[in-house]
Structure formats: C-alpha cells, structure tokens
KOLDRENDO-47533 format. One line per field, with one value per residue (C-alpha): residue in three letters; residue number from 0; x, y, z negated. Coordinates in steps of 0.1 Angstrom, whole numbers. Example, Ala and Ser with C-alpha at 12.3 -4.5 7.8 and 13.67 -1.06 7.14 Angstrom:
res: [ALA_SER] .
n: [0_1] .
x: [123_137] .
y: [-45_-11] .
z: [-78_-71] .
This chain:
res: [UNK_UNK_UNK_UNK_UNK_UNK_UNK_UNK_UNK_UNK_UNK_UNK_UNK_UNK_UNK_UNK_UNK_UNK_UNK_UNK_UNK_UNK_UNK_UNK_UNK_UNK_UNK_UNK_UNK_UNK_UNK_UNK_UNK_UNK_UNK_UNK_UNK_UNK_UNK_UNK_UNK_UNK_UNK_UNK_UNK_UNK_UNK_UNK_UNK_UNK_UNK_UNK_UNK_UNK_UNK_UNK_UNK_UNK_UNK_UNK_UNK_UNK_UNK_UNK_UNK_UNK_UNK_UNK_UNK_UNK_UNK_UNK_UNK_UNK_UNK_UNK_UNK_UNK_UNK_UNK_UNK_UNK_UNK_UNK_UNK_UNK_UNK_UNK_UNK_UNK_UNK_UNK_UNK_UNK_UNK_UNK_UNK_UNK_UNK_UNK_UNK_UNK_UNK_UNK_UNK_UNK_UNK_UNK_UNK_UNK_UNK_UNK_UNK_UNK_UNK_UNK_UNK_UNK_UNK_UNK_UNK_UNK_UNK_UNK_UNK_UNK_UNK_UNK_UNK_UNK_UNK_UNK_UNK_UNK_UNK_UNK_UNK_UNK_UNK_UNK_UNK_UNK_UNK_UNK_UNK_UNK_UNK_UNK_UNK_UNK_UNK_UNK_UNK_UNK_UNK_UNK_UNK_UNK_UNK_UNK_UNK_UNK_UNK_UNK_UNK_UNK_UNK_UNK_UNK_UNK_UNK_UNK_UNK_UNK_UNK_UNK_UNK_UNK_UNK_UNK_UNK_UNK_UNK_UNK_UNK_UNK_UNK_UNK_UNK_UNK_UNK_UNK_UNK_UNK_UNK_UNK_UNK_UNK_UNK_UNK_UNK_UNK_UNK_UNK_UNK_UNK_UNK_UNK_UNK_UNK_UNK_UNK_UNK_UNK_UNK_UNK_UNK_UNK_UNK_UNK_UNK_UNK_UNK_UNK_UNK_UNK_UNK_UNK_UNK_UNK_UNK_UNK_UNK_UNK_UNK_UNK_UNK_UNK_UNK_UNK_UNK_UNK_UNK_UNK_UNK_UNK_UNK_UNK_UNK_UNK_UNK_UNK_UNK_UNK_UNK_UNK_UNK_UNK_UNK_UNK_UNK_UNK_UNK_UNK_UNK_UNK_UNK_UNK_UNK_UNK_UNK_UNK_UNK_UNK_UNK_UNK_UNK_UNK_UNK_UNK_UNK_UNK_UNK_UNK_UNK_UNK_UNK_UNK_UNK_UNK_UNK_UNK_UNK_UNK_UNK_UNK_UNK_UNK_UNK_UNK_UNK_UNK_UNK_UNK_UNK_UNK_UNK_UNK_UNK_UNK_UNK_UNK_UNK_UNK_UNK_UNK_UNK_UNK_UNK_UNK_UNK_UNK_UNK_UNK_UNK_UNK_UNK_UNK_UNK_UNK_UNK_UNK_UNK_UNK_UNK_UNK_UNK_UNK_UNK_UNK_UNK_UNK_UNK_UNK] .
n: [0_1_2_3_4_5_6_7_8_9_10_11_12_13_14_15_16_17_18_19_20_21_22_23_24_25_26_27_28_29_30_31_32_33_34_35_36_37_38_39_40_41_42_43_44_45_46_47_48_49_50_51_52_53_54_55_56_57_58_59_60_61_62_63_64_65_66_67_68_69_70_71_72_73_74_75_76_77_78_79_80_81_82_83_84_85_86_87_88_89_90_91_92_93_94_95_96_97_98_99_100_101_102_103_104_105_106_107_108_109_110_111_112_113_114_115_116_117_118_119_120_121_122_123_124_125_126_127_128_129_130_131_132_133_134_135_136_137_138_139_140_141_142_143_144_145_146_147_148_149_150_151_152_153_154_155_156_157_158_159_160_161_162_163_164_165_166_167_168_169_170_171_172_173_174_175_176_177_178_179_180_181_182_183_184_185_186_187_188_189_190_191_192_193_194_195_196_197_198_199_200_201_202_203_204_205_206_207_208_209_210_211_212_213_214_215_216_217_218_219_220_221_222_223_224_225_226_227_228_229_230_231_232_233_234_235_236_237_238_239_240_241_242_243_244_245_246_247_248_249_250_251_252_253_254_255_256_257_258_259_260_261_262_263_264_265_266_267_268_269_270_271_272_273_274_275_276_277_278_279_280_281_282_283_284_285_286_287_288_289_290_291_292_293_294_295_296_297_298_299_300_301_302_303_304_305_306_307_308_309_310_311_312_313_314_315_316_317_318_319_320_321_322_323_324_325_326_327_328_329_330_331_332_333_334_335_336_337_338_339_340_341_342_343] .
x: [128_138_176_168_155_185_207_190_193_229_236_230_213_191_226_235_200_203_242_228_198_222_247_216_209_239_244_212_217_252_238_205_226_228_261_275_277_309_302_325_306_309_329_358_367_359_400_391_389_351_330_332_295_308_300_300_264_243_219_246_255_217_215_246_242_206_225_246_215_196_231_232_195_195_228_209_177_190_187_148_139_156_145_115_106_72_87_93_122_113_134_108_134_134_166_159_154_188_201_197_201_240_244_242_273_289_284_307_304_283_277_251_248_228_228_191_199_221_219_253_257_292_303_334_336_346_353_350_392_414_401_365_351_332_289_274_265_245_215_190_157_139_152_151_163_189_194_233_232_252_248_233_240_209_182_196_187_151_143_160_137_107_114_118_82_66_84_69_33_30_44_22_-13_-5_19_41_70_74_79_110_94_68_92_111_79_65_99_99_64_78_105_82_56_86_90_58_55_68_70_93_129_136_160_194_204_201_194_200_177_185_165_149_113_96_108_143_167_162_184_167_182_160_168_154_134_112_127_132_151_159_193_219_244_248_272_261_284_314_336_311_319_347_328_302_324_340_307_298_320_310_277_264_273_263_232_253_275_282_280_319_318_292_315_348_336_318_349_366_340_347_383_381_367_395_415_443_442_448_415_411_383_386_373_345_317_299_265_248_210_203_188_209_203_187_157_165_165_198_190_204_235_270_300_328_362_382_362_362_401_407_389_407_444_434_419_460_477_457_463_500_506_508_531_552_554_560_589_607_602_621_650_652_653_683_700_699_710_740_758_794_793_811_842_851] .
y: [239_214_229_262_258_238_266_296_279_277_306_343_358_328_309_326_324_285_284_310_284_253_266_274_241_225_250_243_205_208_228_203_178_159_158_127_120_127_123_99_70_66_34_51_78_57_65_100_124_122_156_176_161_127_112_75_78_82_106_130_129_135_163_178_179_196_220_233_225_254_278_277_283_308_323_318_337_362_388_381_383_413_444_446_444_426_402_365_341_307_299_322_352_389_397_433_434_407_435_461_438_433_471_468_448_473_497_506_487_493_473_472_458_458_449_447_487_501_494_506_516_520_528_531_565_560_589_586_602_617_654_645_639_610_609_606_568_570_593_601_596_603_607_568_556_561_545_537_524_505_512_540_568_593_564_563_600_598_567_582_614_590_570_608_615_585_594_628_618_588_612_636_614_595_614_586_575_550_518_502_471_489_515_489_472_509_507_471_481_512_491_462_484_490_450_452_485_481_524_520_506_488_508_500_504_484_498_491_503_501_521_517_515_500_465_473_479_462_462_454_449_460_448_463_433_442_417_427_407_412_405_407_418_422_438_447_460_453_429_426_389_392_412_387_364_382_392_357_348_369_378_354_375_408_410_420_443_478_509_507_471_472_503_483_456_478_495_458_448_475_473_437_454_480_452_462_499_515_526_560_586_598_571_559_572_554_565_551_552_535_535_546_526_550_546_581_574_587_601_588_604_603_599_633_621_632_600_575_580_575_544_529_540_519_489_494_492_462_447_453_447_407_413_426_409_381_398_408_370_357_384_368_337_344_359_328_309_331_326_309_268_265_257_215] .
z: [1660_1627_1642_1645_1610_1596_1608_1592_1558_1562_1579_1566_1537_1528_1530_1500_1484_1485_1471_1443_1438_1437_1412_1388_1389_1381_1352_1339_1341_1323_1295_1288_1288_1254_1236_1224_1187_1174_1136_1120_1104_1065_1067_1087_1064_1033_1014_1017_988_972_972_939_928_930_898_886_871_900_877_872_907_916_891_898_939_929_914_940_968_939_946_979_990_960_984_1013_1005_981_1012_1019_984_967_990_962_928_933_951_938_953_958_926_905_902_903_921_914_875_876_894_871_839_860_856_822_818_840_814_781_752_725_694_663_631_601_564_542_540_564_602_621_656_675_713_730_748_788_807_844_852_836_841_826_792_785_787_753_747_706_702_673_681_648_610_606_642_671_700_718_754_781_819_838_810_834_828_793_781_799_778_748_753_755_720_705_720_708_674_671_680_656_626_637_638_609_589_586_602_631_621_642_656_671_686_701_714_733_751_763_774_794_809_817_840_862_869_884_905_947_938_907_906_868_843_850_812_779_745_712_687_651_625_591_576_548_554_559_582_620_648_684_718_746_783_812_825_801_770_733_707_667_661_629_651_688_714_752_783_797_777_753_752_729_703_704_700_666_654_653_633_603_602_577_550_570_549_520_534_523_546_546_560_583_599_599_614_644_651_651_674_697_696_709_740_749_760_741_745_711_689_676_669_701_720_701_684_654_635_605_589_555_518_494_457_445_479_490_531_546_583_609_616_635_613_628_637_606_588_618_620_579_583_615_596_565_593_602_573_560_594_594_553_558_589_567_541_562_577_540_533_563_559_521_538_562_534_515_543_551_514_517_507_476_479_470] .
C-alpha cells in the first residue's frame, strides 16, 4: 500500500502538483531570506569628501541639515497638500495661494511710486506674438485712484471692476470720495475669502493701488493671499528685482519729487526690466494722480505717447551727454600725445 502510495506521488498529475509545491517553497524561502548588511561603516570611508552641511560648529551643522530635512519633506509632500485651498501642509503652508502669488511674478512688470502729492504708476506692455497687441495692464478706478497689475490680466479686470463698484457706492452714500486705505483694505478682504473657500481658487494677480485723499498720496501693494502693504515705491512681476533694486536706491528723497521725477524714475524702473530691449512709448504705459499747489485734485489719468516718448528722448540725451564728453576728452588726449618731440 505505503508503495502504491509512494508511486502515485511521483508519478502523474499529483507528480507535478508536488514539483509545483516544492519550487514555491524554495522561492519563498529565497525571497524571506534576510540580506546581509552591506553598508560601509563610518571609519572606512572616513578621507572621503564631507556632505555639503558639514560645518565646524556643530549648531550650524544642526541647523543647516534641518534645513534641507524642511526642503525635502516640503518636496516630498507638496503633492498631498496642494490639490486644495483649505488645506494646510505640515509646514503650515498654503501651496495654493504660493501658487498663485508665483503667477504673479510670471506676469509683466509694473511699478509705483509716490511723492506727498503725486502718486505714479508705470507698466511695460507684453504682447503675447508678434501678430497681437498687448492686454491693458493700468486702469482708473475712480477720479482719485487706479490700479496697474501683474499676472493673470482676466482676474485683473474683475477685481478692477470691483474697486470701481466699491468707489461708486461710497461716493454715493456719503458723498465723499473713497479714502485709499480703505479701498485697499475691501480688496485684501475680497482676495482673502478666497484663501479659505474648498469652492474658490485665490486670484492669481497682484495689484498696485495708488491714489489720493485727504492725507496725501498712498501707494499699496495687494497680494493675492490676502496681504496689503504701504510702500514709497514698489515693483511687482517678472524681473521686478532689478527695479527694486534701482528704486531703492533713491527713494529717500521721493517724498519731494516733482510729477516730472516721479515719471522718470518709473520709466527707469521699468527699463531695468526689458533686459536690455530698447524703451519707448510703445511698450509702456504710465498714469499719474496728484494735487496741484494750488489743491485743485488732478484725476487720475494716463499720460498718451507723444509725452511718454519726449520724456524717454531727454532720459537719452542726458544719459548719453557724459559719454560724450568723455569721448571728446580722450580724443584731446590722443591728440596731445601724437605731437612730434622737439627736436634736441
């Protein structure tokens, strides 16, 4: 019987069965098998190169591998944490709203400054090719204010039409115009209730808001998480570092700038951004709103071309009047040089 039974197993289907059965089990016992440590110890490799965070102060090390420990699970969960707005990352960010504040360095340049009286606004105009004109980037939102924007242009005119709204109804309660800090404060406001709607998406564009009222002239820079900041001066969108960077250096005496001034110095701002394509009245569009001496209010309005152009051909020719004379010097110079010796 124990024979008969013997052969069966080795014979025949169930023959098969039982190779199938033992080759499962050797698989499985090569796979749970543990592997064997390969990791180098310290010691070994001790004359190699140190990481990047390797630091002689053990703080700064600490600090600086905390850093990078921040970037990479910032990398790592970036994914889970930016599909909504409502949603918090575990290093208490808004991926969404730092998206959209990103668009707004994607957009054109735009730059603002002001003076006790005047407040200036400029933009460089961007068409999308060749064959199309450029979107318009400065609007008037009441007789005392205008806004210029960088980013999505669409989100732009919606919040543009809003400020004009809220500009209406206030004249129309209290027969009195806006004041800008309060304008600026009903837009952050606007832009804030879409930080915290799973329905809404934030505005992907930034604004700056200059106008005048009783206390002067003010110049605000909304962003769309919902921020809004006073500035003397300020430039957003793309290669707006390098009019910051200008602007810095000379707003000081910005409060006592004429109408004139604060305009050159927009347009100088903005041609630090074209990256050394050449500035005319044809890619950039400037407006103005101010007190004249006299406390008349001048509306806010765009300056036309003809004007624009004047003033970037006298920006030239100051610009290019030292060159020269530079240049007549050193001829003199080489024409001194080139006299015969006298002869001994």
């Amino acid at each position: 019987m124990l024979t008969h039974y013997t052969h069966s197993l080795t014979s025949g289907p169930r023959r098969n069965t039982h190779l199938l059965l033992c080759w499962l089990a050797f698989f499985s016992c090569s796979i749970l098998e543990p592997k064997k440590n390969t990791a180098t110890k310290p010691e070994e490799h001790a004359d190699r190169e140190p990481k990047p965070y390797a630091h002689s102060d053990p703080k700064i090390a600490r600090e600086i591998q905390a850093e990078e420990d921040e970037d990479e699970a910032s990398r790592m969960f970036r994914n889970q944490y930016d599909t909504d707005v409502t949603t918090w990352s575990p290093a208490g960010r808004l991926f969404q709203v730092e998206y959209a504040m990103e668009a707004v360095k994607q957009g054109s340049a735009c730059v603002g400054l002001r003076s006790r009286t005047h407040a200036v606004l400029a933009a460089a105009n961007k068409a999308a090719s060749e064959l199309s004109s450029h979107q318009r980037k400065v609007f008037r939102v009441a007789d005392h204010a205008g806004v210029a924007l960088a980013g999505l242009t669409a989100d732009g005119r919606v919040l543009s039409r809003f400020l004009r709204s809220e500009c209406i109804n206030h004249a129309f309660v209290y027969d009195a115009p806006l004041p800008v800090s309060r304008l600026a404060l009903r837009l952050a406001d606007k832009a804030q209730v879409c930080t915290q709607r799973s329905w809404k998406r934030p505005y992907g564009v930034g604004l700056l808001v200059a106008g005048l009222d009783e206390s002067g002239a003010h110049l605000y820079y909304n962003c769309p998480s919902g921020n809004y900041f006073e500035y003397q001066a300020f430039a957003i969108g793309s290669r707006s570092q390098a009019a910051k960077t200008f602007l810095e250096r000379r707003f000081e005496g910005y409060n006592d700038y004429t109408p004139d001034q604060l305009i050159r110095d927009a347009l100088s701002a903005i041609k630090e951004t074209l990256q050394g394509e050449k500035l005319t009245s044809s890619n950039c569009t400037v407006a103005i709103v101010g007190r004249k001496d006299d406390g008349t209010v001048e509306p806010f309005e765009m300056i036309d071309n003809k004007r624009i152009q004047e003033i970037i051909e006298s920006m030239e020719a100051v610009e290019e009047a030292p060159v020269a004379a530079a240049e007549s010097s050193s001829m003199q110079e080489d024409k001194g040089t080139d006299a015969a010796p006298m002869d001994i």
